[in-house]
C-alpha positions, 0 to 999 in steps of 0.5 A: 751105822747106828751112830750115824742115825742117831746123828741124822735123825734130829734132821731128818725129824725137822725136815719131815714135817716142813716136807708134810706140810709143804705136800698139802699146802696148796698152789694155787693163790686164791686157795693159800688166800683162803686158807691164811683166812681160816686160820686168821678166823680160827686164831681169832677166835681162841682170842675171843674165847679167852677174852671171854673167860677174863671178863667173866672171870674178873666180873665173877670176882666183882660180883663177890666184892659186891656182895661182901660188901653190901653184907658189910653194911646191910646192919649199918643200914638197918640200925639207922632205920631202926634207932633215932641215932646214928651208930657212934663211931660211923664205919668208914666208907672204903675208897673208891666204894662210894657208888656202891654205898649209893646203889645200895642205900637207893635200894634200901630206901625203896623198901622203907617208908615215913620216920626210917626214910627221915632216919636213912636221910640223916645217915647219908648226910652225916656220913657226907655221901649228899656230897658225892651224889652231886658229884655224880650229877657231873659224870656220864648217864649213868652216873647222873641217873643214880645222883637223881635217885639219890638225891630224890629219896634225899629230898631237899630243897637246898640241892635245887640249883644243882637239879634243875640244869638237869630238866632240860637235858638232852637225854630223855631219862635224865630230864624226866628224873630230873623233873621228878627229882624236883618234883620230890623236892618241891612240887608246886614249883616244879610244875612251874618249870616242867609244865612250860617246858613240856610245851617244847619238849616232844620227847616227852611222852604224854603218859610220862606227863601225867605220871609226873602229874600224879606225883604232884597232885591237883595242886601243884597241876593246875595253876601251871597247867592253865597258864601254859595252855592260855599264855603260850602261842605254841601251837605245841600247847594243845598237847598238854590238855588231857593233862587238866584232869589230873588238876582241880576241876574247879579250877579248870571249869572256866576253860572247860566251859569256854571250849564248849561254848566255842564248840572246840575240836572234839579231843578238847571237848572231850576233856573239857567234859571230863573236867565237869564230869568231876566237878557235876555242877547243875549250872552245867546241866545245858551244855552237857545236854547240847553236847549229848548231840555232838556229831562225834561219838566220843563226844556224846559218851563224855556228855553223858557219863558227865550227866550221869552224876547229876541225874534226876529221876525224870530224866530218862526222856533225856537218856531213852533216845540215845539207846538208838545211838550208832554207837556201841558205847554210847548205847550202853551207857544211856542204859546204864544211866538208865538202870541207875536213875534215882528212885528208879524200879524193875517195874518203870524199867520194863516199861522204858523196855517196852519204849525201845524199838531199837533191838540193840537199844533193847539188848544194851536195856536188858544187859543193864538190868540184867546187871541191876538185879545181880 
């Protein structure tokens, strides 16, 4: 009997969970559909999970290597900073390294200025890495913008044709880094190629414009500038206009005073008006006066902070009646010209009070005088 069990229970062990499990299963055909489904769902899960544990775990190994590695060369880097010759022998680079070493030294580089950036410069060539800063310049996005930086901090101008490709590509951050990549390299003839490419370029934003504006300077601006505003038909052109206050204003005065002479939409005007405004040449002084009464408010705030800067002692006849203006701004702006008229006392202030009979010009008055005193 007992070994007759023992011979049996193997089958019966088989039997007796395919009996349990056929007990439970459900008959019905959407409700087996449903459960196939959670446990299709549930098995797909376990495999998100331990795919997640494996990328996790091979970037943590990556970030080690990373780390090791820019320990490695993080003296390498400072002795070429710091001395005027370049360790003797160089340490090879490892293969397939080549991207970290770039990222690193672009990091670096931001932390140094003058003689140790020269100094890093001459590291990155002597050990050949210009070289595969170009080669970036043909792979993927990414690959492009670190070839951009690379090649930004390096500077030279023989790297030219291999940048300016670049300029007009369809990806808005690679064409701006390449703008000021070129830029780096030489700024007078980069505005020549980004400033008429501006004109087609939408994408562009304005700010990102005159953040490529200031790293040029008023020198390499302007000359460009003008042409692209005068020798273009695009109606696309007017958009580049606030762009002439970060020129010389003595080169953008002709422009300006023919768009007030022609009595210009009120943004050019305004900008007109701010080019005189640098410029404050008395010559000036009758076309600001007429447009201190421009319909446009912005406008009549423009011409006066223009007239501001060649104010003469007698011309608070010309700022009291604009204490009445409608706006805000303007009121307080003739108050402050007011206030800082040359030669002018708390006495002959408290006299021009007495002259307002607009209780806002009064208020704007006394919060200049107020800010006089202080």
């Amino acid at each position: 009997m007992r070994f007759d069990l023992i011979v049996q229970c193997p089958s019966w062990l088989c039997e007796a969970p395919v009996q349990a499990w056929l007990s439970i299963w459900p008959q019905d055909g959407i409700l087996q559909l449903a459960l196939y489904c959670a446990l299709g769902l549930g098995a797909l899960t376990m495999l998100v999970m331990v795919q997640v544990m494996l990328l996790g775990e091979v970037s943590r190994r990556r970030a080690a290597r990373r780390q090791q590695f820019n320990d490695q060369w993080r003296p390498f880097f400072a002795l070429c900073s710091l001395g005027d010759t370049l360790p003797d022998p160089l340490p090879p680079l490892p293969r397939g390294r080549q991207l970290w070493f770039l990222l690193q030294w672009n990091r670096t580089q931001l932390q140094l200025r003058g003689a140790a950036r020269d100094r890093m410069n001459r590291a990155l060539t002597a050990l050949g890495m210009d070289r595969q800063a170009l080669t970036l310049l043909r792979g993927r996005v990414r690959s492009k913008l670190i070839g951009l930086t690379c090649l930004r901090n390096l500077a030279d101008p023989a790297h030219w044709d291999a940048v300016q490709p670049l300029l007009m590509n369809r990806n808005l951050t690679v064409s701006l880094a390449a703008a000021q990549t070129l830029i780096a390299m030489d700024a007078a003839r980069a505005m020549q190629l980004i400033l008429p490419a501006a004109v087609t370029r939408p994408d562009w934003a304005l700010p990102r414009l005159a953040n490529l504006c200031q790293l040029a300077g008023e020198q390499a601006v302007t000359l460009p500038l003008l042409i692209a505003l005068t020798g273009s038909e695009d109606p696309r052109r007017e958009r580049l206009i606030p762009l002439l206050i970060h020129g010389d204003p003595r080169h953008a005065a002709p422009w300006a005073r023919a768009r007030l002479e022609e009595d210009a939409a009120p943004e050019q005007l305004q900008v007109a008006l701010r080019c005189l405004c640098e410029l404050a040449d008395p010559r000036d002084r009758g076309r600001l006066l007429r447009a201190m009464q421009h319909a446009h408010p912005n406008v009549r705030l423009a011409a006066l902070q223009a007239l501001d800067k060649q104010a003469r002692s007698e011309d608070s006849a010309v700022f009291l009646p604009l204490l009445a203006d409608t706006s805000w701004w303007v009121r307080q702006a003739a108050a402050d010209s007011l206030a800082r008229l040359p030669g002018v006392t708390s006495e002959r202030l408290q006299e021009l009070l007495l002259q307002v009979e607009d209780r806002y010009g009064q208020d704007a008055l006394r919060r200049a005088i107020a800010e006089v005193r202080r």
